[in-house]
Steps between C-alpha positions, in 0.01 A plus 500: 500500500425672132571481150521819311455576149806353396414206654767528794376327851595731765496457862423802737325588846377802298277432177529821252155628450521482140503139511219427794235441184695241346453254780797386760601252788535494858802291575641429863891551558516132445388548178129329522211654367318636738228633243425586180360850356341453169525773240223759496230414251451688170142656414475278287491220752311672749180552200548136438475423881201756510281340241568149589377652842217612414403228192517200869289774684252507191482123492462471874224737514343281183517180697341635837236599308456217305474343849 
């Protein structure tokens, strides 16, 4: 299951590469999700995630040797 750009849900055995960044789910022929892909993150996100990474390690190495 997708949504495209329009904002259309589609269901398909075959995701369209264009929209494999955008996130997706794995539904059973039931109709259950089975799981869910989150959309890819932006670079944005992943420098956020990257100095809040390394701003805990900084603080962790503080602490042990505070200890």
């Amino acid at each position: 299951r997708w949504v495209d750009e329009k904002g259309e849900v589609h269901y398909s055995d075959q995701l369209p590469p264009q929209y494999a960044p955008a996130g997706h789910d794995i539904i059973t022929t039931e109709g259950v999700t089975k799981q869910k892909i989150p959309a890819a993150k932006t670079k944005e996100q992943i420098a956020a995630e990257a100095a809040e990474n390394a701003a805990k390690e900084n603080e962790e190495k503080k602490q042990k040797e505070i200890k």
